[in-house]
C-alpha positions in Angstrom: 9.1 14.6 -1.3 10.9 17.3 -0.5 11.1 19.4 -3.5 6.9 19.2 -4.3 7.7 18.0 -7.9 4.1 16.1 -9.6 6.6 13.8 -10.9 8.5 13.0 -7.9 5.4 12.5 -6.1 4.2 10.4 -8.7 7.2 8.1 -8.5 6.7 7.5 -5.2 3.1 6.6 -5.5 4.2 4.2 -8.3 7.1 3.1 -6.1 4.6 2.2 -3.1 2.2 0.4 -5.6 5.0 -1.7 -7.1 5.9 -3.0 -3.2 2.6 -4.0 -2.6 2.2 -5.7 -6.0 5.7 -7.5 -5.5 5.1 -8.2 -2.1 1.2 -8.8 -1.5 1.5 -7.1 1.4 -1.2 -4.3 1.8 0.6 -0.7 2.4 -0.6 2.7 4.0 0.5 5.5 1.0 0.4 8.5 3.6 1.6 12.0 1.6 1.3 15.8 3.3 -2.4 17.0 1.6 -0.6 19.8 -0.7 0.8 16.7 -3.0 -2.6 15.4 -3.5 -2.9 16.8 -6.9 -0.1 14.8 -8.0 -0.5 11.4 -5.9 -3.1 11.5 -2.9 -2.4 9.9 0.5 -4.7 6.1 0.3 -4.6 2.3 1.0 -3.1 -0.6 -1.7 -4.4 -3.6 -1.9 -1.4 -6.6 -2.0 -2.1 -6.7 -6.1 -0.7 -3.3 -6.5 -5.0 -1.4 -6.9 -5.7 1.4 -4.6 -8.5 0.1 -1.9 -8.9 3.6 -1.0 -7.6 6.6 -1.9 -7.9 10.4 -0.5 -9.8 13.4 -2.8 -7.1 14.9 -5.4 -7.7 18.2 -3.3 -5.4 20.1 -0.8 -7.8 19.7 2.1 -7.1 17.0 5.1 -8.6 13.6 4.2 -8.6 10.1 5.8 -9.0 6.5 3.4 -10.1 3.9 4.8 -10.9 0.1 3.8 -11.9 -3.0 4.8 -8.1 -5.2 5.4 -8.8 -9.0 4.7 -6.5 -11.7 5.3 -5.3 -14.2 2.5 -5.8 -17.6 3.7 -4.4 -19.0 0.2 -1.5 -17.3 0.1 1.3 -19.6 -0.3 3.3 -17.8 2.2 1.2 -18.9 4.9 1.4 -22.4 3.8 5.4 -22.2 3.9 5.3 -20.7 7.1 2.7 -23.2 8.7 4.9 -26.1 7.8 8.3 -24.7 9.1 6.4 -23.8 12.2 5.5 -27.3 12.3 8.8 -28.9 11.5 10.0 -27.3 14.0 7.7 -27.5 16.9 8.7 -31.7 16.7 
């Protein structure tokens, strides 16, 4: 975020939501506090919502939340029966 642009750092914000929404992976949106106006630093949940999120204020913040682990994903399915095929 190099030129401090609200849209720019909204982009990214929307970028890093779109990854974890596409990916259902959770991901760690960390940003410098002066571009909290614009997008705050926080935490996505793998459907693309913020968890967390920092204050839209330039002061230092931290975001935390509670990571669970997704048991019916069917990632974890595919990868427990190639783990298995191949352990024979």
């Amino acid at each position: 975020m190099s030129s401090g642009e609200p849209t720019e750092a909204d982009t990214l914000a929307s970028s890093a939501r779109t990854h974890a929404h596409q990916n259902g992976i959770w991901v760690g949106y960390a940003v410098p506090s002066d571009k909290a106006p614009s997008a705050p630093a926080g935490i996505l949940a793998p459907g693309g919502a913020w968890a967390a999120c920092c204050p839209t204020q330039v002061a230092s913040a931290i975001a935390g939340a509670e990571i669970t682990k997704r048991p019916d994903h069917p990632g974890r399915t595919w990868r427990r029966d190639v783990l298995q095929s191949l352990s024979r």
